[in-house]
Each structure stands twice: as structure tokens, then as C-alpha cells.
C-alpha positions in Angstrom: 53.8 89.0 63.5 57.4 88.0 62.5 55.7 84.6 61.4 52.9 86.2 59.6 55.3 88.0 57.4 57.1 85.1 56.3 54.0 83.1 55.9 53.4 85.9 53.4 56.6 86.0 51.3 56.6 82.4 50.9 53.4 81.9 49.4 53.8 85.4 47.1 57.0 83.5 45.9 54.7 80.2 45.3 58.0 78.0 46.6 57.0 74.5 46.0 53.5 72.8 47.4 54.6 72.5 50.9 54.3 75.9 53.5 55.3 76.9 57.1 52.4 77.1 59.4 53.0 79.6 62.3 51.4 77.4 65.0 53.6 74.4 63.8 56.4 72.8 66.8 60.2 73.4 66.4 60.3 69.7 65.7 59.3 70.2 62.2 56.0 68.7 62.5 53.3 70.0 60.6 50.1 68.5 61.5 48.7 71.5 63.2 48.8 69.7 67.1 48.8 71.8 70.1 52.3 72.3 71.7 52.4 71.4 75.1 53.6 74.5 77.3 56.7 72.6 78.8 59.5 73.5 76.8 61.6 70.5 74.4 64.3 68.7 75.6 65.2 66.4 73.2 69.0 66.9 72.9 68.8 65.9 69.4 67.3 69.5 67.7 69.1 72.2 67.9 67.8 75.8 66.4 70.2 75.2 62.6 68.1 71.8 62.5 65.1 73.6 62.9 65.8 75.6 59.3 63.9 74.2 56.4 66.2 75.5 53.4 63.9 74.1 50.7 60.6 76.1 52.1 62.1 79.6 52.7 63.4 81.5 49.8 66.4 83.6 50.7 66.5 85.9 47.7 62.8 87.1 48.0 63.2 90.8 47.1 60.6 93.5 46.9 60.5 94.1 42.8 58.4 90.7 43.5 55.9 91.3 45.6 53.0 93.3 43.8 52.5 96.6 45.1 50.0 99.7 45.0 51.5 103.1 44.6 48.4 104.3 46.2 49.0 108.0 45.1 47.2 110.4 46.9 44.4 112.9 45.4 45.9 115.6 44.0 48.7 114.0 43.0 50.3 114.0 39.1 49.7 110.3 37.4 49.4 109.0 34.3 46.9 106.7 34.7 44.1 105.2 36.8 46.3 102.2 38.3 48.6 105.1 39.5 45.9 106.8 42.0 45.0 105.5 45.4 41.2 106.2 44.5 41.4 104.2 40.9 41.0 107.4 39.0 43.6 109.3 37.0 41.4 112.4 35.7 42.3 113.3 32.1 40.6 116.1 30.5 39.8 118.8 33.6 42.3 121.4 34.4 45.8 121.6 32.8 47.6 118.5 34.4 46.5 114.9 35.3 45.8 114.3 38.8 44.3 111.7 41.2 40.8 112.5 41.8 37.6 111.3 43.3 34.8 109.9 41.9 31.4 111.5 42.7 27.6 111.2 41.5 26.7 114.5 42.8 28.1 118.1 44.0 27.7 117.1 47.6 30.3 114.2 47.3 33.2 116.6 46.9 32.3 118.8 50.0 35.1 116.5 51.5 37.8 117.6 49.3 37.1 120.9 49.8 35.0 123.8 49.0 36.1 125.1 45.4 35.6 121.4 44.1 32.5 120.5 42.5 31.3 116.9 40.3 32.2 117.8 37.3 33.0 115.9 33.8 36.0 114.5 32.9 35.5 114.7 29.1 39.1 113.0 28.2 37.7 109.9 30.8 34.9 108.4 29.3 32.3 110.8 30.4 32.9 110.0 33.9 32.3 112.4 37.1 35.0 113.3 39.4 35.5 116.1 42.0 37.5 118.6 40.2 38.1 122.5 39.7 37.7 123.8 36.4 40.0 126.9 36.0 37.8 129.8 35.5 34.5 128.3 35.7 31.7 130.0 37.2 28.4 129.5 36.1 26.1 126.6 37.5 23.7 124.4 36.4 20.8 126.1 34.4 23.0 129.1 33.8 23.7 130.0 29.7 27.4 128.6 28.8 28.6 128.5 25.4 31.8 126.0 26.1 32.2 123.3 28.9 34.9 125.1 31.2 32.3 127.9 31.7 30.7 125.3 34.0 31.5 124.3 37.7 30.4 121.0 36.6 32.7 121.2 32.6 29.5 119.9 31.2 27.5 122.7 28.5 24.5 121.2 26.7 22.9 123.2 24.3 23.9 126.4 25.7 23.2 125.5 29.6 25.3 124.1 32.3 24.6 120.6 33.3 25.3 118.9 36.9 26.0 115.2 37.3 23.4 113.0 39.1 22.1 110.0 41.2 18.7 110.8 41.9 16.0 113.2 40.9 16.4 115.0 43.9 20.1 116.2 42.5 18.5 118.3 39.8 17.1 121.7 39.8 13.2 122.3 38.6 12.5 121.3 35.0 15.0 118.5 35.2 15.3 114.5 36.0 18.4 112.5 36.6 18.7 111.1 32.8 21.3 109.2 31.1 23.6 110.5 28.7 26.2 110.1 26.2 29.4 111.8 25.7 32.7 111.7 24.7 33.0 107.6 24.6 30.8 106.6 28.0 28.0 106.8 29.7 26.5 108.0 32.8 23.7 110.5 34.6 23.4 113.8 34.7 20.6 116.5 35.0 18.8 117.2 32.1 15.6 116.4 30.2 14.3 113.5 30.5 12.8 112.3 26.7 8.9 111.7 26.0 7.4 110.1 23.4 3.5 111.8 23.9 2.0 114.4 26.1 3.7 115.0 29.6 2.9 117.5 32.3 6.0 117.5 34.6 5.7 119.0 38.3 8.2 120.8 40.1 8.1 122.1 43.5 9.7 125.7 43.7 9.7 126.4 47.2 7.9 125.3 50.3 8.2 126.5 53.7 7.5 129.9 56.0 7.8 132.9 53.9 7.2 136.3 55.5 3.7 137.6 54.5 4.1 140.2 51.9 7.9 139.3 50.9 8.6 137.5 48.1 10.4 134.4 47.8 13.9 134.4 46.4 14.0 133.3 42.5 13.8 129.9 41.6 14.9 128.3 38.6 12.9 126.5 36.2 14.6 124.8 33.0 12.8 124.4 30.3 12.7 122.1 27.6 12.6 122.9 23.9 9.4 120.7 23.2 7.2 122.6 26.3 4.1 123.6 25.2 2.7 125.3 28.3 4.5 126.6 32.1 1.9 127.2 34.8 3.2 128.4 37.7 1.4 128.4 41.1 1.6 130.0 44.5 -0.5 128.1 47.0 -1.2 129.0 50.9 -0.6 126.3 52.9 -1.9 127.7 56.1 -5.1 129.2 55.6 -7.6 131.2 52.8 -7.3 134.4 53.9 -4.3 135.3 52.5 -3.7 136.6 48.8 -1.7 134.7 46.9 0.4 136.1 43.9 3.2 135.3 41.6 5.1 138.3 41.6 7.4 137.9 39.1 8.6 135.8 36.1 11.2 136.4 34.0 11.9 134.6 30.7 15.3 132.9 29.4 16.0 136.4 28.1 15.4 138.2 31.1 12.2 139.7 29.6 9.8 140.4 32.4 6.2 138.1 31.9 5.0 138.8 35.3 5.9 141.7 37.6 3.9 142.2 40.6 5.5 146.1 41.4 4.2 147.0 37.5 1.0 145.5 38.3 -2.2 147.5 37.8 -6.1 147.4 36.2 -4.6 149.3 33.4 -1.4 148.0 32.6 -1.3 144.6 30.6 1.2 141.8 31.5 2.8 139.9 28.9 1.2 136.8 31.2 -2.1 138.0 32.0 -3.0 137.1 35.4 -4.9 138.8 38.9 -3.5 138.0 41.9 -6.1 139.1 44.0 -7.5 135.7 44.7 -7.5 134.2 48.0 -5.3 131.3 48.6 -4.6 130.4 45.1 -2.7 132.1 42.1 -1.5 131.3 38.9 0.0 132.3 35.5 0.4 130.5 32.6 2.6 131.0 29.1 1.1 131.2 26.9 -2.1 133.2 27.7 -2.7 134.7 24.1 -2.7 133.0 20.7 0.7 135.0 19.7 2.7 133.8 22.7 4.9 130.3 22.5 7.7 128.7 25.1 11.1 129.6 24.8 13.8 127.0 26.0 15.8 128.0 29.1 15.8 129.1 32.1 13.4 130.5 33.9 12.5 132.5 37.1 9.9 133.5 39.6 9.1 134.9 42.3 6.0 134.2 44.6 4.3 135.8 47.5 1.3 135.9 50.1 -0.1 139.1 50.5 -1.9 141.0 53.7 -5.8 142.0 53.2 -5.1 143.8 55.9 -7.2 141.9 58.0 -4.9 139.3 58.9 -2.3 139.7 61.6 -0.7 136.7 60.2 3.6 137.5 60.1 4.5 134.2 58.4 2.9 131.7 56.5 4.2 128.4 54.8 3.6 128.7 51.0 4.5 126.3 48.3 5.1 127.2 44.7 4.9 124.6 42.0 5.5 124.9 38.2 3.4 122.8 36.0 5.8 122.1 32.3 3.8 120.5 29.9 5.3 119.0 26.8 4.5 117.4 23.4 6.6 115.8 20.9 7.6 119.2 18.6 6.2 121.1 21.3 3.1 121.5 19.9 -0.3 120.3 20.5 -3.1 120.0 17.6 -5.8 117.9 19.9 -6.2 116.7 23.7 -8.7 115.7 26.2 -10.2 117.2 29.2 -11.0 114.7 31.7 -14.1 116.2 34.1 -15.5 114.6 37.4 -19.2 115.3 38.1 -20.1 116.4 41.4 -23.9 116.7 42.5 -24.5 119.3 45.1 -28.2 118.7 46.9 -29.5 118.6 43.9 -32.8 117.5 43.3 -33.9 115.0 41.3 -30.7 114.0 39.7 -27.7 112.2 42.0 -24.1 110.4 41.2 -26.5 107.0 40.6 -29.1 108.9 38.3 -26.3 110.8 36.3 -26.0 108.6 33.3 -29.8 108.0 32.3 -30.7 111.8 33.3 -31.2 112.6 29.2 -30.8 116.5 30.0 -27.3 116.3 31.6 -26.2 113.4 29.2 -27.5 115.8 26.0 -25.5 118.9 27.5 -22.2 116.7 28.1 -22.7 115.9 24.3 -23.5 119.3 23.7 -19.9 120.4 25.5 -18.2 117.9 23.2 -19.4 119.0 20.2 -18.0 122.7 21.2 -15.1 121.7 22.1 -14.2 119.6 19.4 -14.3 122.6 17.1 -10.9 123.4 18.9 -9.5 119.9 19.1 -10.6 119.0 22.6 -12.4 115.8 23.5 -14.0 115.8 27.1 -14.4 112.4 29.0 -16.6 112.5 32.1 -14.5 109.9 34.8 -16.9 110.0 37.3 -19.7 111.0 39.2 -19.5 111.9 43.4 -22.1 113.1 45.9 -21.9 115.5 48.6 -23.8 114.5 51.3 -24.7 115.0 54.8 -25.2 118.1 55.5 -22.4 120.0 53.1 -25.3 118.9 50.5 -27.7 120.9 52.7 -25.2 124.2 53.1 -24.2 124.2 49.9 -27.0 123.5 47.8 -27.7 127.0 47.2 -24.1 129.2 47.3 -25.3 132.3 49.3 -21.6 134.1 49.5 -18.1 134.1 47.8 -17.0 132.6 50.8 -19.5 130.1 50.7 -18.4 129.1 47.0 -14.5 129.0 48.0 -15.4 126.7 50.9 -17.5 124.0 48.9 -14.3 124.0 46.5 -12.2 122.7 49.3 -14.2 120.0 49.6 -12.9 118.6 46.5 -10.3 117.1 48.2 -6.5 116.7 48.0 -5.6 114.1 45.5 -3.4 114.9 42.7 -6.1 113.6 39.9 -5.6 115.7 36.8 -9.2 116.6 36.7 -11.5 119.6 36.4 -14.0 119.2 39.0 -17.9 120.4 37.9 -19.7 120.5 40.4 -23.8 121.2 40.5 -25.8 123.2 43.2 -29.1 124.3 42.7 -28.7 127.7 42.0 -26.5 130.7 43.1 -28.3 133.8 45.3 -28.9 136.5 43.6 -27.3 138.2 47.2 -23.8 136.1 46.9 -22.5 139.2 45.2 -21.6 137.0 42.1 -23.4 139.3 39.7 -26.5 137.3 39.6 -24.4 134.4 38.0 -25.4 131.4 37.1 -22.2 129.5 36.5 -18.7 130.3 38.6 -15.4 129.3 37.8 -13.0 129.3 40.8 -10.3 131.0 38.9 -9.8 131.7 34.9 -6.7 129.4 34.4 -7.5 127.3 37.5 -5.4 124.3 39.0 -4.2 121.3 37.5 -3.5 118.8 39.8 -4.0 120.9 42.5 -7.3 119.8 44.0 -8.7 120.8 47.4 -8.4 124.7 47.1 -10.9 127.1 47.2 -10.1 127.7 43.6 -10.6 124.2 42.4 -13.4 123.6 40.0 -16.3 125.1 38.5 -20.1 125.4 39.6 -23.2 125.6 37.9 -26.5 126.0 38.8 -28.5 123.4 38.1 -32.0 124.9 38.6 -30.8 128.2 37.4 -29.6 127.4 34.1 -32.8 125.5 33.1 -35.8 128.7 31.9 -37.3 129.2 28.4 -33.8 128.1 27.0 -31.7 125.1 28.3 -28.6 127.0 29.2 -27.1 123.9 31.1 -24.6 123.3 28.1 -23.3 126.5 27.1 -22.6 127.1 30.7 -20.9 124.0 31.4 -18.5 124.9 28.1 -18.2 128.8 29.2 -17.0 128.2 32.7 -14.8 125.3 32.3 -13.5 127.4 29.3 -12.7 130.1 31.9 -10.9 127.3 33.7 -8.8 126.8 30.8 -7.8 130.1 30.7 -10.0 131.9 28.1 -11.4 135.6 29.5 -14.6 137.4 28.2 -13.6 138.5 24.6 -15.6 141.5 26.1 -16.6 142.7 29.5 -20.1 144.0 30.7 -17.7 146.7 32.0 -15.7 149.3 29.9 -12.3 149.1 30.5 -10.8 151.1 33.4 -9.5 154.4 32.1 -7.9 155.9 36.0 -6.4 153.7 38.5 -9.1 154.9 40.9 -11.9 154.0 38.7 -14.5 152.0 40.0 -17.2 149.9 38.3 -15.2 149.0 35.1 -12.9 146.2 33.4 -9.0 145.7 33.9 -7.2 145.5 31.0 -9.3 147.5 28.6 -12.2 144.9 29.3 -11.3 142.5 26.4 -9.4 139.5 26.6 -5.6 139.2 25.2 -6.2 136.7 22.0 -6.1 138.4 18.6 -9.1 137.2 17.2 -12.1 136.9 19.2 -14.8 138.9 18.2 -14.9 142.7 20.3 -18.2 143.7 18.1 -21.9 142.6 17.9 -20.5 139.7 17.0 -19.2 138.8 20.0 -22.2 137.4 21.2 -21.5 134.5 19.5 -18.7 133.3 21.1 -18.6 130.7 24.0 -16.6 133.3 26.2 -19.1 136.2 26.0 -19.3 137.6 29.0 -23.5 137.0 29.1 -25.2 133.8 28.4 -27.2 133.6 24.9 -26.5 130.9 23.9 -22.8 131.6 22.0 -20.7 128.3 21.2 -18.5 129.4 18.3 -14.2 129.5 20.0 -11.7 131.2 17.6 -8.3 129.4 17.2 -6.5 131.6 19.4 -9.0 130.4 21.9 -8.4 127.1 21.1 -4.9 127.4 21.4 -5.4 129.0 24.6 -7.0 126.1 26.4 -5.0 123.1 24.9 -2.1 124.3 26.6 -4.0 124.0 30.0 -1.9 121.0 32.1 -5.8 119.1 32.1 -5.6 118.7 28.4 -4.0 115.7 27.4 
């Protein structure tokens, strides 16, 4: 060891071209041969002859040989080449201090448990495990300066948390560069788009007690959104009832509250949780309604029919953000797969040259396109087997949720039609002719026994072709849009049966409540209405399908 250290100084003091090699014999030689075992005996060396004045510096000294002051974190310092860990923080807290460097709140667990990543505005915009004195909001919380923040990072009024992945960053979020005081680096934010974007964020998903509702989760939301649709999906079955139970806005402003909830009192989000398996509410859901930036939160639940035994259930809640440069949306499409359901005469191979389903899809475009919606058919798919036999005719509710399970589970953004030959008159679907599986129905979401529409295509066809208006109407449902008035009057008790919730109109401003309402697309019985107001327009292009 001795050697090695002297091997060391010598070459830090750079002593000529010649060095001492630690395996080398007392005789001076130098050519790296093995020394025999058996000691020297040549009586002309003695140890003084063995020095090599020339090689060895005597007056080596510490000043220099470079050194690392290595200070430890926590420590005062000045700058970075002072600190151990190469970082000299200079803008968090009161004093400079050795820190650590960190790309996410988890990397200062270490240090200790009142440290968290935050920004070290004075360094560049770099991340380091600090404690900012009376900080105590985090990320997504309202801040109106940086040391209001765990993380010393307020954006336009919300906290900010540093980043390496996606997975760092609370709903509404991505891991996104950014820019601040000199350098760069990540942090949790929005991400920037240059068209239409539907963004999808998984609230919660796991076991939930049945009728408890999850805790609140956050949603952040960005300036240019133009819709939120959130979800509450049961994982585990269809007998359940699923609900969201309660949203709040950025201003604490209840849009949903499940305990307020009745036939006669309105929501600011109109939405009915009674629907097995599926549920959803979406802002905006009248033409008056628009996105405020912030941060959101909701609550969502699966609820007893009291049939069900059932203590706990694994339920998932997603939160569809869609957003458009300016956060606002004159024109979209609507993209629509075709499903054929033993139907006769007409198949998946016969769609395109059957002239009455190619005239109604024109008919559909031409309606729509009053509101700025194009529709483009993607393609056409067959039940078979015998699903094409059960189903042909939809005999029961239950009947019509199972067929729309068997849309399956891919994540196309797509509204699935789908054509039986008729609906019984004994399904207790009021002699309908056309279902939608839910009025503001999944996006994305396919597989549920709320995904998609279905028409009858024997039904619709008497003295008047129906088949377009129908198509329009329920998809338009899908979208969102109610009847501007119910067959129904409005519920006037709690109690009261056979009547309509909500007053039995829908909740956009101007649709038609008179004898003119027979017009519209979205009356509630089919003669042949196509006109849409704007508010209805509105409405359904800021469904997550229209892009």
C-alpha cells in the first residue's frame, strides 16, 4: 500500500519521464522481471544505494495534489464544485446548501420526509430535493407565488411538480418541457397541441366498496379544453349501478352531486346514474355552459339494486379532456362503424351497394352538417353465429345491454350502429324503434353494455323511410342531446310515477318546447324532424367522437 501511495505522488508531481514500479527488484532494475524468492546477497547494494533521488520528490506537499471538498448535503457552499453531490442550490430557502438532484418527489424520500423535488429558480431551472419554508400546497392546488408550492414551481396560478415520465403527473397532465429562469428541464404540465386532442386519464381503478364513493381525484385542466367527460365503469359485472357522484369545478361550485340528486332537481351537468354498469357526465351539457381552467374533482361510485350481495367491486373511473386550439370547436367528424345484426337481405359485403342504407348515411350527413359535423362510415362488421340468431330481434333491456358488449374492447374512437331487425314491442323499450345505449355514451370505451346505438332495420322501413332520421336521432342521443320535449310531463312529486325528470325538456336554451318541436331531430317521436338548433350543435361537437 506504502508503494501505491508513492507511485501516486510521483506521477501527480509529473517528476521527469521515468517512474517507480512497485513490483520492480532493490537492484534498481526496471524491466518488470519476477524476483526470485531467495533473498540478494550481493555485498555491493546496500538499502542508501537503493534510493533514486532524481525520481522521488521530497517536497511533495498536499496544496498540490487536487482535492474534493466533498461537502455533505445540507451543508453551506457557495458553489456547485463545493458539494459532494455537484450541486450548490441557490434560490430555495434562505441560505445556500448542498442538495440533491431529483426528477421526481419520490427521489427525495431518502433525505427525508419534509423534502420534496422542487425548483431551484436561482439554478437554472434545475430540480433538487429541498424544503421550501412555508410551503404547503401541491401540485394542482391554486398558488399565487412559487414558495406556496412544495415543489417552488406556480404556473398560472397552480402548483407544478417536476418530472421524468408521465406516470409522475397527476390526471390532466404529461411530463413536458419547460423553460424558466435561464434552463431547461421537465415538469408536469400541459402538454401543447396544434389540432383536436382528446386526452385520457385514469382516475381510479381498483376494489371500491359497493355504495361508497371513491375518494376525490384530481383532474387539471387546460385553458384550451373544450369538453370533460368523466366515466365510472364496473369492472366486474352489469348488475351494478354505476354513478358519478360528485364533481366539483375549479371554484368549488358543485356540477354533479349524487346526495342532491333527484327527478326534480336539475344538475348543472345533467346526467342519470341509474344505468347499469356504465355512467357518465359531461361539461358542457347545455349551450350556455363552457370549461373553466383548473382543477377539478370527482367522486365515483357503484351502487346496490338491491339484488346483488356483491360487498366490493373493482371500478375504474376515467376522464376524457378534449381540447382545440382556443378551446373551441366550429366543425368535427364523427367516425361510425356499421354493424349488421341477422339482418336480412343486407350484410357487411352488401353494405356499400344497398342504395337505401347508402341514401340514409347521406341523409345523416346532410343533418349533421347543419351543425358542423361530418360523419365518415370506417367500416362495416357482422355478427354471426348464433349471436346473429339471439339478437336479431332485441326481446328485453337485458337482451339490448348484452349485444352491446359484444362490441368489443378496443379503444377505437368510434360510435358503433348496429342493425337488428326490429325491437319487440314486449322489450319494454316503449315500442321503440331505435335505442341509444346511453344519452352521452362512451368514447373510447367500447365493450359495455352502453356502447353504441341500435336501430331496427325492418322496423324503421313503413309508409315513410324512417331509416335516416333514426340513425341521426339516436346517435344524436349518443352525443349528448335529450328530447327537447318528453312524451311525459315533467315530474311534479318525488313519488310520481309515469312522468319526465327534469321538467321533461332538455337543458339547451333554444330548442323548440312548442308545436314546433316536432321539427327537431331530437323530438321525442319519429316524424320525420331533422332541423338541430345551435345549442344542439354545440352540444354534440364537444362529444370526445367528434374530431
Amino acid at each position: 500500500m506504502r508503494s501505491f501511495a508513492l507511485l501516486a505522488l510521483v506521477v501527480a508531481a509529473g517528476c521527469g519521464s521515468q517512474t517507480v514500479n512497485a513490483n520492480a527488484p532493490v537492484d534498481g532494475s526496471t524491466d518488470g522481471s519476477p524476483v526470485d524468492a531467495a533473498p540478494d546477497t550481493s555485498p555491493d547494494v546496500t538499502a542508501a544505494d537503493a534510493a533514486v533521488p532524481d525520481v522521488i520528490a521530497p517536497d511533495v506537499t498536499a496544496p498540490d495534489v487536487p482535492t474534493m471538498p466533498g461537502l455533505p448535503l445540507g451543508s453551506a457552499c457557495s458553489a456547485d464544485g463545493d458539494c459532494a453531490s455537484g450541486l450548490c442550490t441557490q434560490g430555495i430557502g434562505t441560505a445556500r446548501v448542498c442538495a440533491q438532484a431529483c426528477r421526481r418527489d419520490d427521489d427525495c424520500v431518502p433525505v427525508g420526509p419534509t423534502f420534496y423535488c422542487a425548483l431551484d429558480r436561482g439554478g437554472g431551472g434545475r430540480w433538487v430535493c429541498g424544503e421550501v419554508p412555508g410551503a404547503n400546497q401541491d401540485p394542482g392546488n391554486a398558488c399565487t407565488a412559487d414558495d406556496d408550492c412544495l415543489s417552488n414551481a406556480c404556473v398560472d396560478g397552480r402548483c407544478h411538480n417536476a418530472c421524468a415520465t408521465d406516470a409522475d403527473c397527476g390526471a390532466g397532465w404529461r411530463c413536458t418541457p419547460f423553460s424558466r429562469t435561464g434552463g431547461r428541464a421537465t415538469y408536469c404540465g400541459h402538454a401543447p397541441i396544434t389540432g383536436v386532442t382528446v386526452e385520457s386519464y385514469t382516475l381510479s381503478d381498483g376494489d371500491n366498496p359497493v355504495d361508497s364513493s371513491t375518494p376525490p381525484s384530481l383532474l387539471n385542466v387546460a385553458p384550451d379544453t373544450v369538453s370533460i367527460t368523466w366515466t365510472t365503469q364496473d369492472m366486474g359485472g352489469s348488475d351494478l349501478y354505476a354513478a358519478i357522484s360528485r364533481v366539483t369545478a375549479p371554484d368549488n361550485t358543485a356540477l354533479v352531486d349524487l346526495r342532491t340528486w333527484s327527478s326534480l332537481r336539475e344538475q348543472p351537468i345533467r346526467t342519470i346514474p341509474a344505468r347499469y354498469q356504465f355512467n357518465s357526465a359531461m361539461l358542457p351539457t347545455r349551450d350556455n355552459q363552457r370549461v373553466s381552467a383548473g382543477a377539478y374533482q370527482s367522486s365515483h361510485a357503484l351502487l346496490n339494486d338491491r339484488m346483488s350481495t356483491v360487498d366490493t367491486r373493482r371500478l375504474r373511473a376515467t376522464a376524457f379532456v378534449k381540447r382545440a386550439p382556443g378551446g373551441m370547436m366550429s366543425s368535427g367528424t364523427l367516425l361510425v362503424r356499421v354493424w349488421f345484426v341477422g339482418t336480412r337481405n343486407i350484410s357487411a359485403a352488401t353494405a356499400m351497394t344497398n342504395t337505401r342504407l347508402v341514401n340514409a348515411i347521406a341523409s345523416m350527413r346532410r343533418i349533421y352538417a347543419t351543425v358542423g359535423i361530418g360523419v365518415t362510415v370506417t367500416n362495416f362488421v357482422d355478427i354471426t353465429g348464433a349471436d346473429a340468431t339471439r339478437f336479431s330481434v332485441i326481446d328485453s333491456q337485458a337482451e339490448l345491454r348484452e349485444l352491446f358488449t359484444r362490441t368489443g374492447g378496443n379503444p377505437d374512437p368510434v360510435l358503433n350502429l348496429m342493425f337488428v331487425r326490429g325491437i319487440s314491442s314486449s322489450a319494454g323499450l316503449e315500442n321503440a324503434i331505435g335505442v341509444a345505449g346511453t344519452i352521452n355514451g362512451p368514447a373510447g370505451i367500447n365493450g359495455t353494455t352502453a356502447s353504441g346505438v341500435v336501430i331496427g332495420w325492418e322496423s324503421t322501413q313503413g309508409g315513410t323511410d324512417l331509416l335516416p332520421q333514426v340513425m341521426a336521432h339516436e346517435c344524436g342521443h349518443y352525443l349528448g342531446l335529450y328530447h327537447p320535449v318528453e312524451s311525459q310531463p315533467g315530474c311534479t312529486t318525488a313519488a310520481q310515477t309515469m312522468c319526465s325528470a327534469f321538467g321533461g325538456v332538455d337543458p339547451i336554451s333554444d330548442t323548440p318546447s312548442d308545436a314546433t318541436a316536432t321539427r327537431n331531430l331530437m323530438y321525442w317521436q319519429a316524424q320525420g324532424g331533422s332541423a338541430l338548433s345551435a345549442g344542439q350543435g354545440y352540444v354534440m361537437r364537444a362529444h370526445a367522437l367528434v374530431r
